[in-house]
TILO-946841 format. One line per field, with one value per residue: chain; z, x, y of N, C-alpha, C, O in turn. Coordinates in steps of 0.2 Angstrom, whole numbers, plus 5000, padded with zeros to 4 digits. Atoms other than C-alpha are relative to their C-alpha. Example, Ala and Ser with C-alpha at 12.3 -4.5 7.8 and 13.67 -1.06 7.14 Angstrom:
BEGIN
chain = [A,A] .
nw = [5000,4999] .
nu = [5004,4996] .
nv = [4994,4994] .
caw = [5039,5036] .
cau = [5062,5068] .
cav = [4978,4995] .
cw = [5000,5003] .
cu = [5004,4996] .
cv = [5006,5005] .
ow = [5003,5004] .
ou = [5009,4999] .
ov = [5005,5011] .
***
This chain:
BEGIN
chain = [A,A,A,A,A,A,A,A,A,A,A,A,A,A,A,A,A,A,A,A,A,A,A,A,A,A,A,A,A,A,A,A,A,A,A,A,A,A,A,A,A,A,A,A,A,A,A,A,A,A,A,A,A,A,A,A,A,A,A,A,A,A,A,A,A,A,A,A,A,A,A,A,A,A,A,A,A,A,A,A,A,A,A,A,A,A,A,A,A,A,A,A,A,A,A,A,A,A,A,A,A,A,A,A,A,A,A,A,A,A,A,A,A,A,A,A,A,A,A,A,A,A,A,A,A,A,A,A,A,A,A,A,A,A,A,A,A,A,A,A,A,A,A,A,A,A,A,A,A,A,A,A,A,A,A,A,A,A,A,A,A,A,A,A,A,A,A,A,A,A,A,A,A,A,A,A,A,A,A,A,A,A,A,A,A,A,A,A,A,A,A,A,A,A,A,A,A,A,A,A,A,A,A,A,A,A,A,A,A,A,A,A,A,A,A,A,A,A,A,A,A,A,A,A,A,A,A,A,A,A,A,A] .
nw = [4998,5004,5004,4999,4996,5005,5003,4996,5000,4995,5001,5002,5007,5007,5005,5004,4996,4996,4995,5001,4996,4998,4999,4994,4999,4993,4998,4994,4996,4996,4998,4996,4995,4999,4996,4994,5004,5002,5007,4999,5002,5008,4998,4998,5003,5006,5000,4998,5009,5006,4998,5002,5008,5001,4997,5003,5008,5006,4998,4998,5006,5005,4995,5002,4995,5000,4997,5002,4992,5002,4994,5000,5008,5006,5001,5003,5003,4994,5003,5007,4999,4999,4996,4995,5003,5003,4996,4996,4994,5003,4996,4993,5001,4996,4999,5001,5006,5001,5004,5008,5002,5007,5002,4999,5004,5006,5000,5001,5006,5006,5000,4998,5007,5000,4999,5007,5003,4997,5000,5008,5002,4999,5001,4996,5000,4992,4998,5000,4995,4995,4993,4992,4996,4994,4998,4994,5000,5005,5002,5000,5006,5004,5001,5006,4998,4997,5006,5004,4995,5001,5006,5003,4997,5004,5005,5000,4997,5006,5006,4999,5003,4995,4996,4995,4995,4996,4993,4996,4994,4996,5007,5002,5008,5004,5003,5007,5005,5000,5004,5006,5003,4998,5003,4998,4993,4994,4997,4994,4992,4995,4993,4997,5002,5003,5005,5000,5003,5007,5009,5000,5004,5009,5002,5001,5006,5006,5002,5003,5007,5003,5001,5005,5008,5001,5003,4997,4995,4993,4994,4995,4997,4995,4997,4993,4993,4995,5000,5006,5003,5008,4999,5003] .
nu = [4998,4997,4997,4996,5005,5005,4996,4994,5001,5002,5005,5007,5001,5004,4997,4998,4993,5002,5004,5006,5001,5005,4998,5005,5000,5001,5005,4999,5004,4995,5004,4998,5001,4995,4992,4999,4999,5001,4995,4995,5001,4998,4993,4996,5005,4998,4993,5000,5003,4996,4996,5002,4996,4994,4996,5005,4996,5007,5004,4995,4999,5008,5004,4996,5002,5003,5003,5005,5005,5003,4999,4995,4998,5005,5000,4992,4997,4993,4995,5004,4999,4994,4996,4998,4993,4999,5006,5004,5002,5006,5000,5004,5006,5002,5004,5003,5003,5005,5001,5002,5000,5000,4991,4994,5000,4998,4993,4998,5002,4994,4994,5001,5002,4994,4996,4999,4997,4990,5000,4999,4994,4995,5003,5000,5008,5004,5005,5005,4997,5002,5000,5001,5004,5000,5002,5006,5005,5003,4998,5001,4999,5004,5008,4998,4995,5003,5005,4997,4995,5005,5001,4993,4998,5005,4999,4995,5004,5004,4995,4996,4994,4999,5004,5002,5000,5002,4997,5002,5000,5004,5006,5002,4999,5008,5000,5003,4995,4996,5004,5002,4995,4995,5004,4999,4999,5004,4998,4996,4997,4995,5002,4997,4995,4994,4995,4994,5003,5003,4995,4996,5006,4999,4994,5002,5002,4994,4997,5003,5002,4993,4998,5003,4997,5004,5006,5001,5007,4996,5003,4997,5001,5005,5001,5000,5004,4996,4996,5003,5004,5005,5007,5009] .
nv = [5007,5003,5005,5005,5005,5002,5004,5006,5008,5005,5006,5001,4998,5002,5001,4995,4998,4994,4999,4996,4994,4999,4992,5002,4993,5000,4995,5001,4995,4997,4992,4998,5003,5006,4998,5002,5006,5004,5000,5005,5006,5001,5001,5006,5005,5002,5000,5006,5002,5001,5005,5009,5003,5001,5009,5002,5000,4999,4993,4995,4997,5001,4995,4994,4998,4990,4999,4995,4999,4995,4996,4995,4995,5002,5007,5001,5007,5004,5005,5004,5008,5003,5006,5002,4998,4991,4996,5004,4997,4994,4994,4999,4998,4994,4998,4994,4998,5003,5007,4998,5007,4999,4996,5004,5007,4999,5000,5004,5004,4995,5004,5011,4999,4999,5004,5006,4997,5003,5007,5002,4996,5002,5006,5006,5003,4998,5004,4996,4996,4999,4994,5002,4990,4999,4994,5001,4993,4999,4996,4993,4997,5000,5005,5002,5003,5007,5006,5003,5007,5009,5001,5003,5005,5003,5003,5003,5008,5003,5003,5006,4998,4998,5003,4995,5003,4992,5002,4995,5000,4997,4999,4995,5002,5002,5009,4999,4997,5007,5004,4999,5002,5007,5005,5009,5004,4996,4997,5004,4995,5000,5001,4997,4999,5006,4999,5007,5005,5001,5002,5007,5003,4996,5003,5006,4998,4997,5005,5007,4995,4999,5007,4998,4995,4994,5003,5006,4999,4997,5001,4995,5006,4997,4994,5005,4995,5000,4993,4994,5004,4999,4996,5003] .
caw = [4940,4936,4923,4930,4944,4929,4921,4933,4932,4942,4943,4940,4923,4908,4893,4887,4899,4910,4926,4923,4932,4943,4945,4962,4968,4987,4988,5005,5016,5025,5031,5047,5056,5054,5064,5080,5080,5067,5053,5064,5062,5043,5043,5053,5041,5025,5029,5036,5016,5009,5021,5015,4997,4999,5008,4995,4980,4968,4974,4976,4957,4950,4963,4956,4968,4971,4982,4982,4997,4998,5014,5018,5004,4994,4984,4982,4971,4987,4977,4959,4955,4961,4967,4984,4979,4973,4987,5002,5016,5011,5014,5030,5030,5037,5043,5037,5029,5021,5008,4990,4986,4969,4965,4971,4962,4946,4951,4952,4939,4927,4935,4934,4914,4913,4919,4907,4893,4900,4901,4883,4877,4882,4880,4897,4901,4917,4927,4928,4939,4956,4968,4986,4993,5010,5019,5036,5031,5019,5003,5001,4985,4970,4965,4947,4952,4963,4948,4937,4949,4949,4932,4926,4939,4935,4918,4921,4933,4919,4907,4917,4916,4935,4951,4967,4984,4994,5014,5026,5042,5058,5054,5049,5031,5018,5013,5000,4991,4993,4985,4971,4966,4969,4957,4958,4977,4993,5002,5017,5035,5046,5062,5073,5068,5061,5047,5050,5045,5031,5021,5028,5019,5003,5003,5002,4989,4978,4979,4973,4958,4954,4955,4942,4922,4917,4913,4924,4937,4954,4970,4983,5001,5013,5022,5041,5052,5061,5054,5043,5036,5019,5022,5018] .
cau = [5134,5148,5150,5162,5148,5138,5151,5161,5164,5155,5143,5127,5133,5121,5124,5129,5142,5133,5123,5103,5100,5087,5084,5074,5068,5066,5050,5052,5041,5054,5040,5040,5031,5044,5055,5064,5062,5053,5066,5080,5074,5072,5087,5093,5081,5089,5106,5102,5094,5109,5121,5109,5113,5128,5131,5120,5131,5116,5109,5126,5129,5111,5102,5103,5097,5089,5083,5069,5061,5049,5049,5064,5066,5052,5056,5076,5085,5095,5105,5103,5107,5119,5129,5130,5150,5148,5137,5138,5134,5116,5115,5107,5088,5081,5064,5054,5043,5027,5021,5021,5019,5013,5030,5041,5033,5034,5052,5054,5046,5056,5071,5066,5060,5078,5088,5080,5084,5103,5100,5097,5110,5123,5112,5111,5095,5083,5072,5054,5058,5055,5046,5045,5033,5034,5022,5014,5004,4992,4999,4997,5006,5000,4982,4989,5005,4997,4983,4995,5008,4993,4987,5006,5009,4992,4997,5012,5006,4994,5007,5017,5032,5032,5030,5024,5027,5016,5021,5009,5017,5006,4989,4988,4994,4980,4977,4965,4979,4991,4977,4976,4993,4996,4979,4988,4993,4984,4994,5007,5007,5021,5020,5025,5042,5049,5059,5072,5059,5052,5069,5076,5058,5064,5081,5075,5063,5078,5086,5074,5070,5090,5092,5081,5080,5071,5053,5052,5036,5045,5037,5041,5041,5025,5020,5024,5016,5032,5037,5021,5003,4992,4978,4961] .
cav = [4971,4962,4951,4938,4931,4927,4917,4907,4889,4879,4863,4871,4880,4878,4872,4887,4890,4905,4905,4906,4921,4924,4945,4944,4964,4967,4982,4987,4999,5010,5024,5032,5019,5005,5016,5007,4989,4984,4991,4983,4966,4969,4974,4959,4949,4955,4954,4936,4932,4938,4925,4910,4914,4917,4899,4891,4885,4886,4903,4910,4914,4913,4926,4942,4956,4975,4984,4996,5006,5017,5030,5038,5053,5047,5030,5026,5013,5006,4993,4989,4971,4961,4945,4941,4942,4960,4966,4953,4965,4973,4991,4998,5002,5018,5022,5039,5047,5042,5026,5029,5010,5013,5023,5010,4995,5003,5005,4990,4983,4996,4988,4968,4974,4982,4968,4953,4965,4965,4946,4945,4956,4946,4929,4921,4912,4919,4913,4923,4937,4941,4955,4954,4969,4971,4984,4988,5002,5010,5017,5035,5038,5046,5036,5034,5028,5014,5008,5009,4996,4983,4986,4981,4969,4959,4957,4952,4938,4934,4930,4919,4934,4938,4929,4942,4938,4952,4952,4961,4968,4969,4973,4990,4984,4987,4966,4972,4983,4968,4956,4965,4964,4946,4937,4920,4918,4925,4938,4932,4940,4942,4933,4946,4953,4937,4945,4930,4917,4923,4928,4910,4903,4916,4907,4892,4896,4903,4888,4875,4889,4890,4870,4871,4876,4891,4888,4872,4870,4874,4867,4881,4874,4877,4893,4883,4895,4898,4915,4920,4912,4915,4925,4919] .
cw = [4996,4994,5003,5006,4995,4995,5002,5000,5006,4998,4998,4993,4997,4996,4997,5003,5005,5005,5000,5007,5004,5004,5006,5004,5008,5000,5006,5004,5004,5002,5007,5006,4999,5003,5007,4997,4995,4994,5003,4998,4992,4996,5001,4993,4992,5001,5002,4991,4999,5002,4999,4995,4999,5003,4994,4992,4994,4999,4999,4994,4996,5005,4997,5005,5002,5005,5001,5006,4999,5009,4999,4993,4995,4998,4998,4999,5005,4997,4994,5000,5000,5004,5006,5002,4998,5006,5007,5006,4994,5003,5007,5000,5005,5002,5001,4996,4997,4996,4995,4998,4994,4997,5000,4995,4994,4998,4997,4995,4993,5002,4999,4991,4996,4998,4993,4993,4999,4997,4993,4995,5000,5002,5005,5002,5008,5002,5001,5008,5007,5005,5004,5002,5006,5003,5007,5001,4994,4995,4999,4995,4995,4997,4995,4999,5003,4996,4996,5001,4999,4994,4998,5005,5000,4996,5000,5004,4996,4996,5002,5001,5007,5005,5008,5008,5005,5007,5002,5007,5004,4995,4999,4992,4997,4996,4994,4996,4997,4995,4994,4995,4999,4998,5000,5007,5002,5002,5007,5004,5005,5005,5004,4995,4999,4992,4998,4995,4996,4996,5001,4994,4992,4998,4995,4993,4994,5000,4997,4994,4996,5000,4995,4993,4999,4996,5003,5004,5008,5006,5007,5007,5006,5004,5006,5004,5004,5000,4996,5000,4994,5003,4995,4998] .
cu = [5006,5000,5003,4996,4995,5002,5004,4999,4998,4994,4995,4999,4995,5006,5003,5005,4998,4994,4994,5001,4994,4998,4995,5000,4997,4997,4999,4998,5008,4997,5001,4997,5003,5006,5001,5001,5000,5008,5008,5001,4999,5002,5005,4999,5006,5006,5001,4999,5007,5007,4998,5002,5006,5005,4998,5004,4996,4998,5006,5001,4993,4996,5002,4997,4999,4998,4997,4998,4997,4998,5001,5005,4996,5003,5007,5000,5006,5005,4997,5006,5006,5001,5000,5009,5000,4999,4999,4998,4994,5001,4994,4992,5000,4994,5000,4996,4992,4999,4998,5002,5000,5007,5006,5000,5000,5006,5004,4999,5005,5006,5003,5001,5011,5005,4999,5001,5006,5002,5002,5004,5006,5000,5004,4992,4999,4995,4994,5004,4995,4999,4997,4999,4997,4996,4996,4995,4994,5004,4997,5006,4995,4995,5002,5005,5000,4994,5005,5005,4996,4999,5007,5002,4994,5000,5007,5001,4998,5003,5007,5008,5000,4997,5002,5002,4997,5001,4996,5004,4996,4994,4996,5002,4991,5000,4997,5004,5005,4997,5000,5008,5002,4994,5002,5002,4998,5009,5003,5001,5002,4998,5006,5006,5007,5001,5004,4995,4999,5007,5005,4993,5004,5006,4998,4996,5005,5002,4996,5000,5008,5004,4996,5000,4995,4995,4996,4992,5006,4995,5003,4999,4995,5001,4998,4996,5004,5002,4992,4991,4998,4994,4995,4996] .
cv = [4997,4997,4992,4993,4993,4992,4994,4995,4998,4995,5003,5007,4998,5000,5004,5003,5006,4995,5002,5002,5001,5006,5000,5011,5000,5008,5002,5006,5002,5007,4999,4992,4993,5002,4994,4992,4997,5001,4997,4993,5000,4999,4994,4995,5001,4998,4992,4996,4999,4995,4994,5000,5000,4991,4994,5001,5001,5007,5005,5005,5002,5007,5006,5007,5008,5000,5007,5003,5008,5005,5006,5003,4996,4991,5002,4993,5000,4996,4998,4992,4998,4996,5002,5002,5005,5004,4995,5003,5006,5009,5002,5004,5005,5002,5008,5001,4996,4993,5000,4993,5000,5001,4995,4993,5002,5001,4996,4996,5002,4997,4993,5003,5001,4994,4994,5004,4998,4992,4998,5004,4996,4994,4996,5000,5003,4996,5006,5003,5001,5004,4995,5005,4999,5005,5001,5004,5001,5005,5006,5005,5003,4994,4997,4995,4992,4997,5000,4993,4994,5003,4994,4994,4994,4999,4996,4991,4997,4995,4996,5004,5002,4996,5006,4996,5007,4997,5005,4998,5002,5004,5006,4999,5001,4992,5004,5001,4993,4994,5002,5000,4991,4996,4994,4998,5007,5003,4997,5005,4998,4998,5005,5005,4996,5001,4994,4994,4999,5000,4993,4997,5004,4997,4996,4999,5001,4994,4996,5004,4999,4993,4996,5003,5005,4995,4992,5002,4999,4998,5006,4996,5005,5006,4996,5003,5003,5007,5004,4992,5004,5002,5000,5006] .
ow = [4990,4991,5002,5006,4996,4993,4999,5003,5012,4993,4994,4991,4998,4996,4992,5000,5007,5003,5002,5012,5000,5010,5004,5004,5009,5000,5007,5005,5006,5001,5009,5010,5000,5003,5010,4992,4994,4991,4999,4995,4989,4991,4997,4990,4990,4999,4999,4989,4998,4998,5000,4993,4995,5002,4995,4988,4990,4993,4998,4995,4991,5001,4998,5010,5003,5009,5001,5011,4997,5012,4997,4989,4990,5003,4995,5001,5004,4999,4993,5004,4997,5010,5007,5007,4997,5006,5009,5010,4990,5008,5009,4998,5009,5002,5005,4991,5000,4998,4994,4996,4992,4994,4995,4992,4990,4993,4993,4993,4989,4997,4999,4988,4993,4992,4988,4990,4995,4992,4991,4989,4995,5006,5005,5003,5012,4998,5003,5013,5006,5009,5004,5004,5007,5004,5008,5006,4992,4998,4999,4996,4996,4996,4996,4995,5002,4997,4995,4997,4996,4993,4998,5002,4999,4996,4996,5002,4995,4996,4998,5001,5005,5004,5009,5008,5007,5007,4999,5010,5002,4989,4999,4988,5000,4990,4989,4991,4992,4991,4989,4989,4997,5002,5001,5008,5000,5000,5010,5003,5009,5007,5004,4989,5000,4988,4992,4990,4993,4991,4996,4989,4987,4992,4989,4988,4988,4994,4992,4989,4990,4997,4995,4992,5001,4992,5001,5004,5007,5006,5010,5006,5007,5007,5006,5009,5008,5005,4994,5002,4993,5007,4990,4996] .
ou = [5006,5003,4999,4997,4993,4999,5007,4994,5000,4991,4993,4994,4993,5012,5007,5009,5003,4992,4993,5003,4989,4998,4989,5005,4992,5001,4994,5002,5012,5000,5004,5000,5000,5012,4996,5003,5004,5012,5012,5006,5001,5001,5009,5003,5009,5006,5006,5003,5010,5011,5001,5004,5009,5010,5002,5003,4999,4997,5005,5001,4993,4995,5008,4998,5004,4997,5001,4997,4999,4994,4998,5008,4998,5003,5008,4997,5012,5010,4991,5010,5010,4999,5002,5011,5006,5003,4993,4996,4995,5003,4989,4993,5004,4995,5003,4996,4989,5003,4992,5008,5005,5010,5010,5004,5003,5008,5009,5003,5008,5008,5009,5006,5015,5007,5002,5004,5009,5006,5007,5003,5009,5004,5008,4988,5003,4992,4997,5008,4990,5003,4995,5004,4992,5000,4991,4991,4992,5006,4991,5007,4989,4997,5002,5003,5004,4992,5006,5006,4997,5004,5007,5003,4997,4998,5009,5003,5001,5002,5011,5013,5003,4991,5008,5003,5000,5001,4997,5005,4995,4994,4990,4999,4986,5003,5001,5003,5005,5000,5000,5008,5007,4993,4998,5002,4998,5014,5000,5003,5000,4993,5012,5004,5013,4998,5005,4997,4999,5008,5009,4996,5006,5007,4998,4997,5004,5003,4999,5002,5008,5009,4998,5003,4990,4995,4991,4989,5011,4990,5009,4997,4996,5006,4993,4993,5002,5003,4991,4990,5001,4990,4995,4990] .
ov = [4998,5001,4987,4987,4987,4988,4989,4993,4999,4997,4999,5010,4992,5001,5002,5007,5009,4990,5008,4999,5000,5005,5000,5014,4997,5013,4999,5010,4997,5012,4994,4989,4988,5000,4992,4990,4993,4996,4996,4991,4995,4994,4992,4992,4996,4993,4989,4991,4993,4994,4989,4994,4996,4988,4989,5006,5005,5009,5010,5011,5005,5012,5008,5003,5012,4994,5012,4999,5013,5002,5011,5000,4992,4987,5007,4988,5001,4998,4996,4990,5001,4997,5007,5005,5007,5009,4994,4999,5010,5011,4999,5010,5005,5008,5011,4998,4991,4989,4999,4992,4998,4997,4995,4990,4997,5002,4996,4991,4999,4993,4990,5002,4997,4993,4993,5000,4995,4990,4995,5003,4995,4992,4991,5005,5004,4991,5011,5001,4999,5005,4990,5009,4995,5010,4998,5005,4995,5010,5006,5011,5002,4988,4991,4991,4987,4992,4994,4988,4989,5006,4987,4989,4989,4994,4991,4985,4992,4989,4995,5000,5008,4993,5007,4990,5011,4991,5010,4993,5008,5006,5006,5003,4999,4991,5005,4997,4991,4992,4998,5000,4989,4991,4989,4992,5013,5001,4993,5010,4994,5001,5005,5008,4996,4997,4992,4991,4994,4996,4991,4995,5001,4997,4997,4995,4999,4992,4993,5001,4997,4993,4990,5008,5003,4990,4989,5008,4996,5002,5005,4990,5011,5006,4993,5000,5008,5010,5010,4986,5009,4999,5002,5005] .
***
C-alpha cells in the first residue's frame, strides 16, 4: 500500500498529521455453491462498499482494505490492504471449489496482525481491526485449522483487539460455527441475496468508526431488517 493515502492533508488528519487507519479484512466464502447469482451480487455488493468509501470523506483515507476468499483454488490473498485510491475497482469474485473456513480466517488474522505492526513502524494511530466472514455453507477445511481460527479469534474479541462481523448466507450456513467465532455479538443473516444492503450498512459503520479517535466507544447504526437480522 501506498504511503501517500495515509499521509494526505485533509480535515480529518490527527494530531500527528497521519490518517488513523482502520485495516478492515473481507473473508469471503467463494465455494462452488455461490456459483451464478449469488457470487454476482457479492460481487455487485463489494464493488458497491468500495463506491461508498470512496464518496465518504472520512472513510476515504482511513479504510484500509483486504480481501480474503476461500473456495476457488483453495484460500487466496485476493487484495492485500489498500485505499480506495489505490484499488477503487475491487477485483472480481469467482465461485469453486470447496470451504476451508478455518484456512482463510487465520489468513486473515495473519494479515490484520501484519498490518498493525506496519502501523507502528511508521507510527500512525489504528483503529481495532476489522473481519467480515461471510459463508453459505459448512466449513470443510482442516479441523485444526478451524479450532485454531476461533481459538485466536475468541481471544482476540476478549481483549478488545478485534471486532468480527460473521454474515450467514441462506440457510445452509453452519450458525453454530459462526457463533463461535463472534463471543460478543450474535451472528447476522442475509436477507435473501441482499449484498447491497449489508456492505451499504458496513459503509456506514466505517464511517461513524473513522469520525471517530481510536479507542473511543462507537455506536454502530441498527441491524433494520431490510437487508439482514441478528440471529437469536
Amino acid at each position: 500500500m501506498s504511503r501517500r493515502n495515509i499521509f494526505r492533508k485533509t480535515s480529518t488528519l490527527t494530531r500527528g498529521g497521519a490518517f488513523s487507519q482502520l485495516p478492515l479484512s473481507l473473508c469471503l466464502d467463494t465455494s462452488g455453491s455461490m456459483r451464478g447469482h449469488p457470487i454476482n451480487e457479492l460481487n455487485a455488493g463489494v464493488r458497491m462498499f468500495y463506491d461508498c468509501v470512496k464518496n465518504d470523506c472520512d472513510s476515504r483515507y482511513s479504510a484500509d482494505i483486504s480481501i480474503v476468499t476461500f473456495g476457488c483454488n483453495d484460500v487466496q490473498r485476493i487484495q492485500d490492504f489498500s485505499h480506495v485510491d489505490d484499488v477503487p475497482v475491487p477485483p472480481s469474485l469467482k465461485a469453486e471449489g470447496m470451504t476451508p473456513m478455518g484456512e482463510a480466517v487465520n489468513l486473515s488474522l495473519d494479515m490484520l496482525e501484519d498490518r498493525k505492526n506496519y502501523y507502528k513502524s511508521i507510527g500512525v494511530p489504528y483503529y481495532h481491526p476489522w473481519l467480515i466472514l461471510m459463508t453459505d455453507g459448512e466449513p470443510n477445511g482442516a479441523a485444526s485449522e478451524l479450532s485454531r481460527a476461533i481459538s485466536r479469534t475468541q481471544d482476540l474479541v476478549a481483549r478488545n483487539k478485534l471486532v468480527i462481523f460473521p454474515l450467514a448466507i441462506g440457510n445452509q450456513a453452519n450458525i453454530n460455527t459462526l457463533s463461535q467465532f463472534s463471543p460478543k455479538m450474535r451472528p447476522l443473516a442475509l436477507k435473501g441475496l441482499n449484498f447491497k444492503g449489508f456492505f451499504e450498512w458496513l459503509s456506514v459503520s466505517v464511517h461513524e468508526v473513522t469520525v471517530s479517535n481510536p479507542g473511543e466507544a462507537v455506536t454502530l447504526p441498527k441491524v433494520d431488517g431490510t437487508w439482514g437480522s441478528i440471529i437469536i
